[in-house]
C-alpha positions in Angstrom: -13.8 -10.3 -2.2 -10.9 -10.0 -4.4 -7.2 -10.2 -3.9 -4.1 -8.7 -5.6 -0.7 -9.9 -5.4 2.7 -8.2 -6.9 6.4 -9.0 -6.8 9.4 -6.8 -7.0 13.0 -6.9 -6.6 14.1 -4.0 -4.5 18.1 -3.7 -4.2 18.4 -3.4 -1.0 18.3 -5.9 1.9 15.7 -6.6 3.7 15.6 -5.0 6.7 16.2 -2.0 5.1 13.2 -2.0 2.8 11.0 -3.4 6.1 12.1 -0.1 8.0 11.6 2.2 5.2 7.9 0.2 4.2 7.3 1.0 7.8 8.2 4.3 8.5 5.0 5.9 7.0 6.2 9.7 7.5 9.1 8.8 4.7 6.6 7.9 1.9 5.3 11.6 0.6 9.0 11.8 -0.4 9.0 7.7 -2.0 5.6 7.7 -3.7 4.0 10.7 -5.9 0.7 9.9 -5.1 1.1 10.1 -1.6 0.0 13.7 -0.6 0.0 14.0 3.3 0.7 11.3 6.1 -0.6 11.8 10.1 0.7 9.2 12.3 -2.0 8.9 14.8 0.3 6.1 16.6 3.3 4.2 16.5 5.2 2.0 18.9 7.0 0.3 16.4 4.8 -2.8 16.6 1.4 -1.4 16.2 0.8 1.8 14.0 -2.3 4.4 13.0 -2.2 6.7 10.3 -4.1 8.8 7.8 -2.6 8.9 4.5 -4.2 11.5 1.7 -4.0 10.0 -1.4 -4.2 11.3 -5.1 -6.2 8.8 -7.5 -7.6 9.9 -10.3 -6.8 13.8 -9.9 -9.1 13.1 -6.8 -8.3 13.3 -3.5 -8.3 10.2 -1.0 -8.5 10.3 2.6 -8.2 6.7 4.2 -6.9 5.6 7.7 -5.0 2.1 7.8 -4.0 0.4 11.5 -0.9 -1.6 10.2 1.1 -4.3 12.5 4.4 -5.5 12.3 3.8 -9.3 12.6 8.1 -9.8 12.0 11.1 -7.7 11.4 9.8 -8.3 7.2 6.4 -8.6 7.4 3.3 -5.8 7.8 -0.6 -6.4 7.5 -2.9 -3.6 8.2 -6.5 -3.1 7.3 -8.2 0.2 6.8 -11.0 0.9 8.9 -11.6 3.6 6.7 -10.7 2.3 2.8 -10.6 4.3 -0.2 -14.3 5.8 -0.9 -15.3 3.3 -3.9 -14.2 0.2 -1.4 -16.5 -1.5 1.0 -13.4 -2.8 2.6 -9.0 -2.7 2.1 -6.7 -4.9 3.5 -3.5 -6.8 3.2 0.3 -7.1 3.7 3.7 -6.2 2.8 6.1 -9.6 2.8 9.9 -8.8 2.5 12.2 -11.9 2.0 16.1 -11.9 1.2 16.4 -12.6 -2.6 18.5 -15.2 -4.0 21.4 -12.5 -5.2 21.8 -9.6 -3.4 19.1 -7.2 -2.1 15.1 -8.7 -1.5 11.9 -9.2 -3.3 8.4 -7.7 -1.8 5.3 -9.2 -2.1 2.4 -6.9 -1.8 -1.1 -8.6 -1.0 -4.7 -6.9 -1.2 -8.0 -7.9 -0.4 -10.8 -5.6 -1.2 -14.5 -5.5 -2.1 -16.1 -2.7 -3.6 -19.1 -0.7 -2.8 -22.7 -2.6 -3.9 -24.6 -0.3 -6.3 -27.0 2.3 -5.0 -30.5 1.4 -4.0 -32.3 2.9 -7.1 -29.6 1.7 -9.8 -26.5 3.1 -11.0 -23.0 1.6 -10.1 -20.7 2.6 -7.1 -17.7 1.1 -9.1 -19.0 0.9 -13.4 -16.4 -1.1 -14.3 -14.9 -4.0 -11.4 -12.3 -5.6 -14.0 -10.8 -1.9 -15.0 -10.3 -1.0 -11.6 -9.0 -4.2 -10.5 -6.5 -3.6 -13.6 -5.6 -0.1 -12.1 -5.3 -1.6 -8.9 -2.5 -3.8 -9.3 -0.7 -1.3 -12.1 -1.0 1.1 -8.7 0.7 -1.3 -6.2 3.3 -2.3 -9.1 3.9 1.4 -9.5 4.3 2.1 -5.4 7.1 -0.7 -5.7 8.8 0.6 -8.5 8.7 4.0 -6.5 10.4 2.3 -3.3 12.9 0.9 -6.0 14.0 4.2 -7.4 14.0 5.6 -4.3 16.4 3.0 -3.1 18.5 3.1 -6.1 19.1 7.3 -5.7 20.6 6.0 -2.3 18.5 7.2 0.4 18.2 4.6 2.8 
């Protein structure tokens, strides 16, 4: 298994960035790479969606339950992960910063695919896409953060 974690300072407060980190229909319009969002379910504790992703120039399609432990912190899992994952899961903590607005933690625990009976790799290099990984979820915050600072909470 391996884990990611990233920081960022969003400058907004906290509550704000929970609800907009929840509300999964708003983030086509946040993040770029986000192509399409279905919510299968949502009662505002407990959510389902499929979220089409662009990675790559590829398309992703990968379904995440997410729950909403507190008013600032979500962990989901996907019981359907990005194809080159054997598994996806994690959390998004939001905690009031010591200035104005809040900082984010993003957490991820993955394992990728086991090579192919036969040979070959399902994933050629793990240390390159474990780089691109956390660049990704450092870009998705730095999304939220622009987003935020155009003034569309």
């Amino acid at each position: 298994m391996r884990s990611i974690e990233v920081t960022h300072a969003l400058p907004v407060a906290p509550d704000l960035a929970a609800g907009c980190f929840w509300d999964i229909s708003r983030w086509p319009r946040i993040w770029q790479g986000t192509e399409a969002v279905e919510t299968l379910y949502d009662d505002g504790r407990h959510q389902e969606f499929v979220m089409v992703v662009r990675r790559n120039g590829a398309l992703e399609r990968v379904r995440t339950i997410r729950f909403r432990v507190s008013d600032l912190q979500i962990r989901f899992f996907s019981p359907e992960p990005p194809p080159q994952m054997d598994f996806h899961h994690g959390e998004w903590e939001i905690e009031p910063s010591p200035g104005a607005g809040c900082i984010v933690r993003a957490k991820r625990f993955y394992g990728l695919k086991k090579a192919p009976a036969g040979g070959g790799s399902a994933q050629a290099d793990p240390e390159r896409f474990h780089q691109d990984f956390t660049v990704r979820l450092g870009q998705i915050l730095g999304s939220f953060e622009r987003y935020f600072i155009d003034a569309h909470p």
